[in-house]
N, CA, C and O atoms as a Tinker XYZ file with bonds, in Angstrom:
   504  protein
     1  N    126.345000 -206.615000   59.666000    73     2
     2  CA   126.246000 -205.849000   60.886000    64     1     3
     3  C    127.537000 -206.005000   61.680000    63     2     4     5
     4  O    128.157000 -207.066000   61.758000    81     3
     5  N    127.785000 -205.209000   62.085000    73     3     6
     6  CA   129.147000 -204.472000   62.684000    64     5     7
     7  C    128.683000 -205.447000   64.463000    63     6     8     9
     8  O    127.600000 -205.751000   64.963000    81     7
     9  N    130.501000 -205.697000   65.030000    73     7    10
    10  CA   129.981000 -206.086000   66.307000    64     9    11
    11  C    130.393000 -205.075000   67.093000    63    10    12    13
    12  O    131.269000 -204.298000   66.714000    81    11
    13  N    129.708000 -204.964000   68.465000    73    11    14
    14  CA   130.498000 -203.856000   68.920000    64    13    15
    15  C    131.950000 -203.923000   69.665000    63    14    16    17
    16  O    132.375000 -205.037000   69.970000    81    15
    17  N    132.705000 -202.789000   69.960000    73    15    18
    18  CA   133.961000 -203.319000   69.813000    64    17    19
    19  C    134.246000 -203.554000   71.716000    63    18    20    21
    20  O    133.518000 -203.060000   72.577000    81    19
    21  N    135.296000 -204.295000   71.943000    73    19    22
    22  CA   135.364000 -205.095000   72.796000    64    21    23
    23  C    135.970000 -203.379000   74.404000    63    22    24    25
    24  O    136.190000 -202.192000   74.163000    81    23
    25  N    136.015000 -204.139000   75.826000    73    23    26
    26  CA   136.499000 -202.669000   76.158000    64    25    27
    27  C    138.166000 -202.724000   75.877000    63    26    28    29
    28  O    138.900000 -201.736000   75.887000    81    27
    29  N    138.532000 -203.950000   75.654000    73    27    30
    30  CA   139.961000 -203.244000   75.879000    64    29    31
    31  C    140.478000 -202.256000   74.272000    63    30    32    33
    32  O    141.376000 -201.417000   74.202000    81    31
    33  N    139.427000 -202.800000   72.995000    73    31    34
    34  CA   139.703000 -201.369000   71.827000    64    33    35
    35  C    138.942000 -200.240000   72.332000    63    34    36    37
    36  O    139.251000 -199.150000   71.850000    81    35
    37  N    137.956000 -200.263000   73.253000    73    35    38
    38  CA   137.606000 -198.407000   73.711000    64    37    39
    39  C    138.582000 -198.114000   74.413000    63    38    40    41
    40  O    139.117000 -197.059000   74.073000    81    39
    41  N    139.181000 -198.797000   75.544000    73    39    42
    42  CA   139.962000 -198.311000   76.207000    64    41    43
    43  C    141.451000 -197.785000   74.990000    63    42    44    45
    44  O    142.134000 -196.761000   75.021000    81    43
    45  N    141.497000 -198.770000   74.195000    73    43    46
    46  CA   143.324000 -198.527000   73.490000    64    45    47
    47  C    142.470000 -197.032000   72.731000    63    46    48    49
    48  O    143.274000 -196.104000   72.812000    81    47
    49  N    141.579000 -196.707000   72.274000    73    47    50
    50  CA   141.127000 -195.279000   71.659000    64    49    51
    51  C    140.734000 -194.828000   72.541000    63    50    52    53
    52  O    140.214000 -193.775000   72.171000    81    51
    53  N    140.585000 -194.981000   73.978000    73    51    54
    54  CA   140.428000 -193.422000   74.447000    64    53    55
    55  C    141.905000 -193.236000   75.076000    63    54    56    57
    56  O    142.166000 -192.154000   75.601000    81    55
    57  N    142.740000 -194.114000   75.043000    73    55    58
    58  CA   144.301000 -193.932000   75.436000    64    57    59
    59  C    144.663000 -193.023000   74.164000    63    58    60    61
    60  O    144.906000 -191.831000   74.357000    81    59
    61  N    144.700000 -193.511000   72.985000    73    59    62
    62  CA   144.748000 -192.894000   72.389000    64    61    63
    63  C    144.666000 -191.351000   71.700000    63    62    64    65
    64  O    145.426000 -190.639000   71.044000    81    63
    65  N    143.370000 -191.264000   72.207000    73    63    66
    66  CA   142.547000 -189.254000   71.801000    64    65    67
    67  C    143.003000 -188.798000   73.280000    63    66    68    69
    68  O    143.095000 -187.573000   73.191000    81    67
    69  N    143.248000 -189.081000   74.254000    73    67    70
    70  CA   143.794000 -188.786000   75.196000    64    69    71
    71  C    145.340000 -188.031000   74.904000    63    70    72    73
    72  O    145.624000 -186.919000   75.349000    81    71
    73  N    146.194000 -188.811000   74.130000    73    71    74
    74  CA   147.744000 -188.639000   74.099000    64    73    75
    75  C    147.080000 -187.370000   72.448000    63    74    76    77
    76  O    147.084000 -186.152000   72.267000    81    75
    77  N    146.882000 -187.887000   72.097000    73    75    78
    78  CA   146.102000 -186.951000   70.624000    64    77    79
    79  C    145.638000 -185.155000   70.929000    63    78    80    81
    80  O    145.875000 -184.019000   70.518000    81    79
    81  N    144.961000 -185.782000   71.775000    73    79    82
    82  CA   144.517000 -184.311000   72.605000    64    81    83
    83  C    145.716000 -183.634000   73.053000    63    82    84    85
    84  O    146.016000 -182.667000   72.353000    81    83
    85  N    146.558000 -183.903000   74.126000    73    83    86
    86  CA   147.680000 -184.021000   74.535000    64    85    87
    87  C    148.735000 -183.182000   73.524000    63    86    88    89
    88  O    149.278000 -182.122000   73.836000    81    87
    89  N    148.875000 -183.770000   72.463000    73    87    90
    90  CA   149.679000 -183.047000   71.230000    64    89    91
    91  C    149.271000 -182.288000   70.721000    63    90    92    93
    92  O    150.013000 -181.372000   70.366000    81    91
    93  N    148.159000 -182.258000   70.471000    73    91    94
    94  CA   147.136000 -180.704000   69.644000    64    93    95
    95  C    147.365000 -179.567000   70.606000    63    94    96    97
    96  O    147.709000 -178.409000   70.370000    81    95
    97  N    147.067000 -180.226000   71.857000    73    95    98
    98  CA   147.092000 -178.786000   72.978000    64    97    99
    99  C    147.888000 -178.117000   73.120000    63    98   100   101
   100  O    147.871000 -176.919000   72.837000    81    99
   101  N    149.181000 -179.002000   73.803000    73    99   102
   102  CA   150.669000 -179.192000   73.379000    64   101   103
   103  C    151.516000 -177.792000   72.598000    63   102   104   105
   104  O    151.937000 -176.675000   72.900000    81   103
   105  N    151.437000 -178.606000   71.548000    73   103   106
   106  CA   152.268000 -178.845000   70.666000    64   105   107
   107  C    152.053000 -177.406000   69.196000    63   106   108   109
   108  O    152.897000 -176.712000   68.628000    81   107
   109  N    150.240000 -177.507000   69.027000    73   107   110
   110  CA   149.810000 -176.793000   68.448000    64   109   111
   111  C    149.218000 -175.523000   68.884000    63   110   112   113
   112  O    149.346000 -174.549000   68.141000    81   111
   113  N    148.625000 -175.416000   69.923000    73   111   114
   114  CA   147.362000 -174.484000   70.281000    64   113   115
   115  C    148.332000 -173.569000   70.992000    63   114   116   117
   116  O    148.535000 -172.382000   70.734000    81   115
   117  N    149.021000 -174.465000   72.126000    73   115   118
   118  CA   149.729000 -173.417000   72.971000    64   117   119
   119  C    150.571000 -172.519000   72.495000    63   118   120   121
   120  O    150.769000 -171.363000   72.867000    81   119
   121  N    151.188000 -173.307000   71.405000    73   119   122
   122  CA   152.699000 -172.503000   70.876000    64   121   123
   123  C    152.161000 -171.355000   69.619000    63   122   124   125
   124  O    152.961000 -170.642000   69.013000    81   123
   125  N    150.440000 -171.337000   69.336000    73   123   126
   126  CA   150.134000 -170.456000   69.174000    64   125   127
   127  C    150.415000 -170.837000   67.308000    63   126   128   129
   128  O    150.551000 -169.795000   66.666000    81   127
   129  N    150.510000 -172.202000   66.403000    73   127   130
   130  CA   150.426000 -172.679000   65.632000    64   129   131
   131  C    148.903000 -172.491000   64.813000    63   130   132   133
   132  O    148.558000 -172.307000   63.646000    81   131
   133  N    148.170000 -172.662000   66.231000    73   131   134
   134  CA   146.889000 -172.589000   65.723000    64   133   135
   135  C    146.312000 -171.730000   66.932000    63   134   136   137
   136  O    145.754000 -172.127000   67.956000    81   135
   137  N    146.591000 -170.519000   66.540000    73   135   138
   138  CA   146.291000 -169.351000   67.304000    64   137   139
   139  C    144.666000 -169.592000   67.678000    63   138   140   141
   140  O    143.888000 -169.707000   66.731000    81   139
   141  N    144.016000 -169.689000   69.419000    73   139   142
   142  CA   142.803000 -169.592000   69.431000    64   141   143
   143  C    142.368000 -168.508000   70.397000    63   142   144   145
   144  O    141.177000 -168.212000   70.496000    81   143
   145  N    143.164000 -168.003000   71.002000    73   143   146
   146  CA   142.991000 -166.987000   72.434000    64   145   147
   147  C    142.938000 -167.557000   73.487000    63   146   148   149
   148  O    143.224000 -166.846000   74.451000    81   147
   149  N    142.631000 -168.780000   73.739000    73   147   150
   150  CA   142.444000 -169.452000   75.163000    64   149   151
   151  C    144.531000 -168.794000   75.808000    63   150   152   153
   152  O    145.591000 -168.779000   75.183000    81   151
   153  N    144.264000 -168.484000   76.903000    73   151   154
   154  CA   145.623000 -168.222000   77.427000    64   153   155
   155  C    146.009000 -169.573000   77.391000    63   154   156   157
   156  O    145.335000 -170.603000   77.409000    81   155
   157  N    147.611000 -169.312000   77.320000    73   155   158
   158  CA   148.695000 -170.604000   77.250000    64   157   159
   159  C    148.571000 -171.361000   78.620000    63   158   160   161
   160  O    148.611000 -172.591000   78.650000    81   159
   161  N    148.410000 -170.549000   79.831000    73   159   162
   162  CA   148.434000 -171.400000   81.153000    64   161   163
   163  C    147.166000 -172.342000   81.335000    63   162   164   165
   164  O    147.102000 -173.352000   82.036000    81   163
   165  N    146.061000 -171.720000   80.456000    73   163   166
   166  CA   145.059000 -172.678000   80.604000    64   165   167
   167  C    145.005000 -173.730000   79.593000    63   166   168   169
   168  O    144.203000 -174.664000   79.610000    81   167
   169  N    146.042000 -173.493000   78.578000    73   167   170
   170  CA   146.200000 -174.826000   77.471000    64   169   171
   171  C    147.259000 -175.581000   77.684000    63   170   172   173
   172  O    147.572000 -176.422000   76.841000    81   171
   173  N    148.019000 -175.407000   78.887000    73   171   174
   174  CA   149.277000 -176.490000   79.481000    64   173   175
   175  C    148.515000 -177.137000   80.329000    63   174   176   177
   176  O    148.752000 -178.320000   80.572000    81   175
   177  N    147.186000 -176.293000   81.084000    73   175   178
   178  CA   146.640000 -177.408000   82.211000    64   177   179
   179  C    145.865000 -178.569000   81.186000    63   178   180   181
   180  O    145.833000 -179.759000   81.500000    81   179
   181  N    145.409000 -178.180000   80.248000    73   179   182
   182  CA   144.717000 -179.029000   79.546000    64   181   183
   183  C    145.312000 -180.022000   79.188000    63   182   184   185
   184  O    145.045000 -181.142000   79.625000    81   183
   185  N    145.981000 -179.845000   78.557000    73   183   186
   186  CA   147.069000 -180.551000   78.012000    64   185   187
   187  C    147.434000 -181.339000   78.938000    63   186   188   189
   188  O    147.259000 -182.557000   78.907000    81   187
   189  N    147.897000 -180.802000   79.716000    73   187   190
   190  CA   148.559000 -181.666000   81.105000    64   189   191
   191  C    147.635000 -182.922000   81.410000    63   190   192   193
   192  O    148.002000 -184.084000   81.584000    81   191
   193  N    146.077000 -182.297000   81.438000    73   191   194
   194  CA   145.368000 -183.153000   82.136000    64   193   195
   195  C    144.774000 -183.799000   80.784000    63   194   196   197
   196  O    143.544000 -183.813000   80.824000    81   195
   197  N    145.140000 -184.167000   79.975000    73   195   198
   198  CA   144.550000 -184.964000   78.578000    64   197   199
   199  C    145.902000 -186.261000   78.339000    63   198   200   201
   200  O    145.789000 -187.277000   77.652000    81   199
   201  N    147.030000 -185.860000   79.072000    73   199   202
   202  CA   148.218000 -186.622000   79.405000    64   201   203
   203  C    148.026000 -187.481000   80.678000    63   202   204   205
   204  O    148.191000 -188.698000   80.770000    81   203
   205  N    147.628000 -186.570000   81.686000    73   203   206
   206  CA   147.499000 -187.676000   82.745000    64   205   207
   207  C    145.950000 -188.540000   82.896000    63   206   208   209
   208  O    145.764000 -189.343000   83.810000    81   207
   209  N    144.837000 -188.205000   81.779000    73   207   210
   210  CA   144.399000 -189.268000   81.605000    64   209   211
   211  C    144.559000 -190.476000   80.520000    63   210   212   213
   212  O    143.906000 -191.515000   80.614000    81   211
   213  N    145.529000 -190.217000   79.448000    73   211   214
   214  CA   146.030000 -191.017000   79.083000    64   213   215
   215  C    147.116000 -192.132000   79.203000    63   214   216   217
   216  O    147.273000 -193.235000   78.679000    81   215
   217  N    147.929000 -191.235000   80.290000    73   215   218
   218  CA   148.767000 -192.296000   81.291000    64   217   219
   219  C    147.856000 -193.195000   82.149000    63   218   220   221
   220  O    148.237000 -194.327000   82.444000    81   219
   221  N    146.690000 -192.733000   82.547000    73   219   222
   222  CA   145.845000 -193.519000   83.657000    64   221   223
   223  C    145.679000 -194.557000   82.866000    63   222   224   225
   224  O    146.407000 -195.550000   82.899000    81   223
   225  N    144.563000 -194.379000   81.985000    73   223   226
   226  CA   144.493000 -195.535000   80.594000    64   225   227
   227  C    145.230000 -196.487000   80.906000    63   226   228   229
   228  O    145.012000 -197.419000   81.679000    81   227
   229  N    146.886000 -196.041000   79.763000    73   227   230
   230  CA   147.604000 -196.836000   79.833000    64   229   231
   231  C    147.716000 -197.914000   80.699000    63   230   232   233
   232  O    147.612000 -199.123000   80.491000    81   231
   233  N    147.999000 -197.126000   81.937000    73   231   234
   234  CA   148.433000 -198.008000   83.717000    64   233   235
   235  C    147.438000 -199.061000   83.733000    63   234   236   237
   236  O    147.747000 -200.239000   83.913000    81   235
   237  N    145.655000 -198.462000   83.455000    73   235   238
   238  CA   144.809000 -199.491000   84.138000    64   237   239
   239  C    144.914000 -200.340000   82.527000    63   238   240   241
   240  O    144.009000 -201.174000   82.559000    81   239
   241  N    145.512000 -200.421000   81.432000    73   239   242
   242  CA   145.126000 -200.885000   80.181000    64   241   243
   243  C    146.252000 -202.578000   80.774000    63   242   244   245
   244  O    146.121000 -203.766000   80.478000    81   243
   245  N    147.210000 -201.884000   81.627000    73   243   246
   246  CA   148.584000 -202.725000   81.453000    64   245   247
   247  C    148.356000 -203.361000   82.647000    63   246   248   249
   248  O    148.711000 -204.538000   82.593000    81   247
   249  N    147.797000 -202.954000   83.939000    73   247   250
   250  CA   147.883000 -203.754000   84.857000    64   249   251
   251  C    146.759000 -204.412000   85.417000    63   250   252   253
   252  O    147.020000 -205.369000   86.147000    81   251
   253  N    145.261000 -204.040000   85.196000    73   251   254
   254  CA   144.320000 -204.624000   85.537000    64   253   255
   255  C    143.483000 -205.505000   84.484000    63   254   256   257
   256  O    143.712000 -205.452000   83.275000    81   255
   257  N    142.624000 -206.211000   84.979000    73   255   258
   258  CA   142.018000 -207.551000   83.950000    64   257   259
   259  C    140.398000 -206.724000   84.044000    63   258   260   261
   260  O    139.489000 -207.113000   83.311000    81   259
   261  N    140.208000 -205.663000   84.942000    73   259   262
   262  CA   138.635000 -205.267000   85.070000    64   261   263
   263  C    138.368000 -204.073000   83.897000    63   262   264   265
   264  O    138.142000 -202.931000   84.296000    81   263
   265  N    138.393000 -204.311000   82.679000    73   263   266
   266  CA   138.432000 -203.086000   81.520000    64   265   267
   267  C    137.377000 -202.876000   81.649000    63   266   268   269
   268  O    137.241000 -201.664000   81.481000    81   267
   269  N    135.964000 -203.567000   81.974000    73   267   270
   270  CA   134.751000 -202.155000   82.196000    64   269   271
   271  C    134.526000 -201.270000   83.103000    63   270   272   273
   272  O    133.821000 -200.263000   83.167000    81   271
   273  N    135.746000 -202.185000   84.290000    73   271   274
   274  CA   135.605000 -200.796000   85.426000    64   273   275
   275  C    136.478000 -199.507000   84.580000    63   274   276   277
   276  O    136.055000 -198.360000   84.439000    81   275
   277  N    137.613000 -199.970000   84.144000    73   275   278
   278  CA   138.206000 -199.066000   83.747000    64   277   279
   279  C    137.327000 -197.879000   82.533000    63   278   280   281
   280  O    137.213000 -196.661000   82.398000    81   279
   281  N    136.857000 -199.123000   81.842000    73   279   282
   282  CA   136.082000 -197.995000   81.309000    64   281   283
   283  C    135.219000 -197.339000   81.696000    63   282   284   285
   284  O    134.935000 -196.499000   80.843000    81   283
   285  N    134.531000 -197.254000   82.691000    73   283   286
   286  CA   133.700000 -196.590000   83.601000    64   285   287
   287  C    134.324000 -195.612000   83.882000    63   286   288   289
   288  O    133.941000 -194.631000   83.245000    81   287
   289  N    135.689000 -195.293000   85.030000    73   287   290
   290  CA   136.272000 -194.701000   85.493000    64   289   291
   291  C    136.513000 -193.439000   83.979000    63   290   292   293
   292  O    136.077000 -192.290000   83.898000    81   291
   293  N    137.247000 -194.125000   83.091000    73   291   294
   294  CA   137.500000 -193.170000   81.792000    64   293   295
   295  C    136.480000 -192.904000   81.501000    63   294   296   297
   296  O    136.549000 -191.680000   81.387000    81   295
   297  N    135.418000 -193.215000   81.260000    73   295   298
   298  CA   134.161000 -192.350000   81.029000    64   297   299
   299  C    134.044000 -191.076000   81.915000    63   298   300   301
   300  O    134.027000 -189.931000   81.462000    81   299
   301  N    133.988000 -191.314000   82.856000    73   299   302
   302  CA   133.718000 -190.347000   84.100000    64   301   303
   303  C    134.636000 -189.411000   83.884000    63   302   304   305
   304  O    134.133000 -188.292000   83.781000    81   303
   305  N    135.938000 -189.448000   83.763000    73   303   306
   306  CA   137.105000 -188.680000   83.707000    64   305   307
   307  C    136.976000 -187.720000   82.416000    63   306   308   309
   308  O    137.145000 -186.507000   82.535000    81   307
   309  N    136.719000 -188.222000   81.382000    73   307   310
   310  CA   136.389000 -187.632000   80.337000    64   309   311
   311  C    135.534000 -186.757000   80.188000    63   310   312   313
   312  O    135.798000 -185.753000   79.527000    81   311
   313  N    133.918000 -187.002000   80.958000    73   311   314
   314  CA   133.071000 -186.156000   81.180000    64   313   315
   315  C    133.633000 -184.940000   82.083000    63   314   316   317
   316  O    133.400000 -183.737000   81.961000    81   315
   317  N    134.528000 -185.679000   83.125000    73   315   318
   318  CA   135.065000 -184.139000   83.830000    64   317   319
   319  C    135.346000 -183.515000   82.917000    63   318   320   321
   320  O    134.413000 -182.800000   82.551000    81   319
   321  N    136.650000 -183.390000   82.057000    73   319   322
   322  CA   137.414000 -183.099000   81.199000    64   321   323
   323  C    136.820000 -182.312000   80.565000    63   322   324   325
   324  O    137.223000 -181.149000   80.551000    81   323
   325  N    135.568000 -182.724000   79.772000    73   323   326
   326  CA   134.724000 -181.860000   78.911000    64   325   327
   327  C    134.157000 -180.709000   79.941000    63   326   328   329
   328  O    134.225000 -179.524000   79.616000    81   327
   329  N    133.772000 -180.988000   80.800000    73   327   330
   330  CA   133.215000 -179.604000   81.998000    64   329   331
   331  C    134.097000 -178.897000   81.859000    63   330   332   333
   332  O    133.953000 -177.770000   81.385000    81   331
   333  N    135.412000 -179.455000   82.297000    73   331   334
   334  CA   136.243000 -178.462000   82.511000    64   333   335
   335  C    136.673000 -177.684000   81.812000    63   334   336   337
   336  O    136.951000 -176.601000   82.328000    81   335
   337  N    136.905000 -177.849000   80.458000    73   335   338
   338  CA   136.805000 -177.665000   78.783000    64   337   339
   339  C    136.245000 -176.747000   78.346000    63   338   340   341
   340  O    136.791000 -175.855000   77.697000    81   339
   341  N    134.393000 -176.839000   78.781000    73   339   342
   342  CA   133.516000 -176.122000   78.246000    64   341   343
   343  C    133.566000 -174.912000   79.322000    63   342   344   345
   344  O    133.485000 -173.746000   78.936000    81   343
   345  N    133.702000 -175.243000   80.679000    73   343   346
   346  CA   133.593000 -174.097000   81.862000    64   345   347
   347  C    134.906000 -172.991000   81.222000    63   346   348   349
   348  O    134.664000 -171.901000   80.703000    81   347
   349  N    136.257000 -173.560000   81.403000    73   347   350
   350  CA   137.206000 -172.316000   80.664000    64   349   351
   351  C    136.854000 -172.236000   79.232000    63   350   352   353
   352  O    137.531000 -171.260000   78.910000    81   351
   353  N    136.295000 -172.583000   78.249000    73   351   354
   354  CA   135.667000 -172.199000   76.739000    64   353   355
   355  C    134.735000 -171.119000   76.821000    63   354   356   357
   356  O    134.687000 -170.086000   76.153000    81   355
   357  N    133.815000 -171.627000   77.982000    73   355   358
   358  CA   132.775000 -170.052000   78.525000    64   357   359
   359  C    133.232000 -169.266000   79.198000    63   358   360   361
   360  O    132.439000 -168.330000   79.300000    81   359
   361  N    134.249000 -169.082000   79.833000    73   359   362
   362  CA   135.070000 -167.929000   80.274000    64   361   363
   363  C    135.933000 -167.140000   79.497000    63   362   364   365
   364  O    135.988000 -165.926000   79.698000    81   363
   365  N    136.625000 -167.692000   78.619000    73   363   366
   366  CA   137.478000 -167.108000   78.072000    64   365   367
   367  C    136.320000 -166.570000   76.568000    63   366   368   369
   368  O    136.590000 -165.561000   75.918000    81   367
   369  N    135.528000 -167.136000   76.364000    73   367   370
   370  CA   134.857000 -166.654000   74.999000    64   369   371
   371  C    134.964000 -165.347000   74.205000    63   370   372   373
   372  O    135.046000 -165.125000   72.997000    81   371
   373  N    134.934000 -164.549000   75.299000    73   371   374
   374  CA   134.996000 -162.862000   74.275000    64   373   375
   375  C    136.558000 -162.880000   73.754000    63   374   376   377
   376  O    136.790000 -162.171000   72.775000    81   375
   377  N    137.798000 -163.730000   74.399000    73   375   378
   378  CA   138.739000 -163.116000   74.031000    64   377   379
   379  C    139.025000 -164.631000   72.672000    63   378   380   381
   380  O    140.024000 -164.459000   71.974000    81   379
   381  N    138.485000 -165.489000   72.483000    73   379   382
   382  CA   138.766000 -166.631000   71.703000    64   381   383
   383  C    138.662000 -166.014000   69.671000    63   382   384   385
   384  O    137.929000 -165.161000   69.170000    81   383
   385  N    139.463000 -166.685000   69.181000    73   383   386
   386  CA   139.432000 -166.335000   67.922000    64   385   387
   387  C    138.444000 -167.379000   66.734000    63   386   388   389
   388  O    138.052000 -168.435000   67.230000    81   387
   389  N    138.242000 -167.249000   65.972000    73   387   390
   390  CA   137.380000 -168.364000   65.458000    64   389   391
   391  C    137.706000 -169.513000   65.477000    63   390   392   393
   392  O    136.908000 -170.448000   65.417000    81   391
   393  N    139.229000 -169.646000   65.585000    73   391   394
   394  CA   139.341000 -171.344000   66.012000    64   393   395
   395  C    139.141000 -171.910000   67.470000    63   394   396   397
   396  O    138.998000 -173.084000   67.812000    81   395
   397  N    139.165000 -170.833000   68.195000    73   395   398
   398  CA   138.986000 -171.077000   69.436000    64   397   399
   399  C    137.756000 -171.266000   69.676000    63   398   400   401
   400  O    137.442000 -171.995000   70.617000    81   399
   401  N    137.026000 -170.805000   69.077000    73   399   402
   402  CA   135.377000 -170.551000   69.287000    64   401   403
   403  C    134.793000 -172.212000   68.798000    63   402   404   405
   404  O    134.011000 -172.863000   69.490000    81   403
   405  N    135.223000 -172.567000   67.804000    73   403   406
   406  CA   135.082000 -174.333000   66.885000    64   405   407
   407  C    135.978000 -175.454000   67.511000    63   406   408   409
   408  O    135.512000 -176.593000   67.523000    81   407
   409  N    137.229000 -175.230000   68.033000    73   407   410
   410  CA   137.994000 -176.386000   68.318000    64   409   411
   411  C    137.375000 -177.030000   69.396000    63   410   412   413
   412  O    137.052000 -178.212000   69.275000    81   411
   413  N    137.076000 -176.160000   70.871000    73   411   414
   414  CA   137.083000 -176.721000   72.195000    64   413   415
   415  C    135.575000 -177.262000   72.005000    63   414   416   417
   416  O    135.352000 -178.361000   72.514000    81   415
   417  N    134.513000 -176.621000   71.333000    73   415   418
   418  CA   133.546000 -177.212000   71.175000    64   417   419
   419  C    133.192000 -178.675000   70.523000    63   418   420   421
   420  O    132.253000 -179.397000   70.858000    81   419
   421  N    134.274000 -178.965000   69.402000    73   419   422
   422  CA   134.254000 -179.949000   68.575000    64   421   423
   423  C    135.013000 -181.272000   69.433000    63   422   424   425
   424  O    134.836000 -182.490000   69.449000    81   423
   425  N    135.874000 -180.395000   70.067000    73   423   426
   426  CA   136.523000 -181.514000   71.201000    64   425   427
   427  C    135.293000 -182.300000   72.234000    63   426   428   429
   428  O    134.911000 -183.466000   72.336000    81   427
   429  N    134.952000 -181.124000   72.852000    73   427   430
   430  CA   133.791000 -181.627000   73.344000    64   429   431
   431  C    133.380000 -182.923000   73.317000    63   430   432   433
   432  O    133.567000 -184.033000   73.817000    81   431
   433  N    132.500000 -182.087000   72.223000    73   431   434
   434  CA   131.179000 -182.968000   71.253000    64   433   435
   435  C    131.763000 -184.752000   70.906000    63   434   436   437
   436  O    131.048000 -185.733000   71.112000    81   435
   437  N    133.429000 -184.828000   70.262000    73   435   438
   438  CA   134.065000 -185.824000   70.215000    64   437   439
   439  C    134.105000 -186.761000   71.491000    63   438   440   441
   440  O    133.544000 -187.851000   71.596000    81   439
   441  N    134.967000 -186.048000   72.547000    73   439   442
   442  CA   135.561000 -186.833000   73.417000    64   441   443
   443  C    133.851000 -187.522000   74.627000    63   442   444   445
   444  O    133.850000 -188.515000   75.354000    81   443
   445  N    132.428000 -186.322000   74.336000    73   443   446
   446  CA   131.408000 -187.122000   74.973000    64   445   447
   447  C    131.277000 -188.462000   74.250000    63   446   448   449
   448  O    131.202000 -189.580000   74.761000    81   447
   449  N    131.263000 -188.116000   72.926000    73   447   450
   450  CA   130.243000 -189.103000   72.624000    64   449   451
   451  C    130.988000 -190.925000   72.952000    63   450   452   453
   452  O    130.473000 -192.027000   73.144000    81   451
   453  N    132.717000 -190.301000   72.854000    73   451   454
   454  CA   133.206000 -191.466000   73.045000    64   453   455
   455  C    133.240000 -191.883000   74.582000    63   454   456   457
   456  O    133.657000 -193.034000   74.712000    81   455
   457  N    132.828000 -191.095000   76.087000    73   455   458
   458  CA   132.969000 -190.872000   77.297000    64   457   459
   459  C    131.251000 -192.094000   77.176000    63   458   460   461
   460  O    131.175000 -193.243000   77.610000    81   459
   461  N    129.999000 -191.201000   76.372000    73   459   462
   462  CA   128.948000 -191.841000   76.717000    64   461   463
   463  C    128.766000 -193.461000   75.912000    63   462   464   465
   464  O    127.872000 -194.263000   76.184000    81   463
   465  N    129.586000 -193.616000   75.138000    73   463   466
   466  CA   129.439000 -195.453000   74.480000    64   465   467
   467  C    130.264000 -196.181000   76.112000    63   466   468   469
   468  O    129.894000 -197.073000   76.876000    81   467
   469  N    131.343000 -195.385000   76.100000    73   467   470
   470  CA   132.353000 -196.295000   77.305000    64   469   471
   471  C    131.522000 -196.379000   78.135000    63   470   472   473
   472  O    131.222000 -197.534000   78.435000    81   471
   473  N    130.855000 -195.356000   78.799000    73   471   474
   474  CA   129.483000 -195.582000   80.272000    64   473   475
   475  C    128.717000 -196.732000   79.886000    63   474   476   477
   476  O    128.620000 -197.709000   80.629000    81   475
   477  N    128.073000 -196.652000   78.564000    73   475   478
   478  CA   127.082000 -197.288000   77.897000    64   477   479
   479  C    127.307000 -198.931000   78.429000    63   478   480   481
   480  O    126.596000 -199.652000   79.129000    81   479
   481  N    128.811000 -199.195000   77.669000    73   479   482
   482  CA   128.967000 -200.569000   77.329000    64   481   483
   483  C    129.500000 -200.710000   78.936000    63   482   484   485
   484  O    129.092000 -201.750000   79.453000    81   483
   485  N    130.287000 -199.909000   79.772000    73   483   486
   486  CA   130.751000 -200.783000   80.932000    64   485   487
   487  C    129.332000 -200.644000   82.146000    63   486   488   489
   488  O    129.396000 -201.024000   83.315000    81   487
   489  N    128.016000 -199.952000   81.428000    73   487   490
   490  CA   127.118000 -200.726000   82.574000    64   489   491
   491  C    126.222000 -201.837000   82.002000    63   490   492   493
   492  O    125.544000 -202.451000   82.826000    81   491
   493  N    126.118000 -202.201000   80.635000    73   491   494
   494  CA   125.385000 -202.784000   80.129000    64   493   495
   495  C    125.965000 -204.018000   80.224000    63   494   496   497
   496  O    125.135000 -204.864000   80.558000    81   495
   497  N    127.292000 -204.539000   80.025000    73   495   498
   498  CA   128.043000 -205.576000   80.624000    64   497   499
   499  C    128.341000 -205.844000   81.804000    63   498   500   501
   500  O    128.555000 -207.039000   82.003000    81   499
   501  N    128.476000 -204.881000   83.044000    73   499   502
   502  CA   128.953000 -204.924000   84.360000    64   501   503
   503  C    128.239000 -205.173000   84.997000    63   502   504
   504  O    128.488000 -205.257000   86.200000    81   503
């Protein structure tokens, strides 16, 4: 049996899919690599904001000793993230292409489940 993992490895993986996200959005989606229809201005904010919660990470990874608050906080942030995600995914829908229609959803679905263990473990310890 597996132990579960400590917060400062949730925190280094959600720093992680944070900067990850960040480059897909980036790097791939916007520049139209992986053509999905979401407009480009709404895949730089994303992007943007999948960067500045991975800088947050970082900051609280490097300067504070409280990693379940932190992970709390990144939980929370993440759940925004996904709202915000799914709210422009349901707006833009008629004009999205089939990858557009699978990616933002799969993102989703990913970045909750890792948003609801981080809630999980920083109230079950805190």
């Amino acid at each position: 049996m597996m132990d579960k993992p400590t917060p400062r490895i949730l925190i280094l993986v959600d720093i992680t899919g944070a900067f990850l996200t960040c480059l897909i959005t980036l790097a791939f989606l916007a520049t139209n690599i992986l053509p999905t229809g979401m407009p480009v201005l709404v895949l730089l904010c994303l992007g943007l904001a999948a960067a500045c919660l991975g800088l947050f990470g970082a900051y609280r990874f490097a300067t504070s000793s409280h990693h379940l608050t932190t992970l709390g906080i990144l939980a929370f942030l993440n759940i925004d993230f996904c709202i915000a995600s799914g709210v422009l995914w349901w707006h833009h829908l008629d004009q999205l292409t089939f990858v557009g229609r699978i990616y933002f959803p799969l993102e989703i679905v990913v970045i909750s489940a890792l948003a609801l263990l981080e809630l999980r473990w920083s109230l079950e310890k805190g």
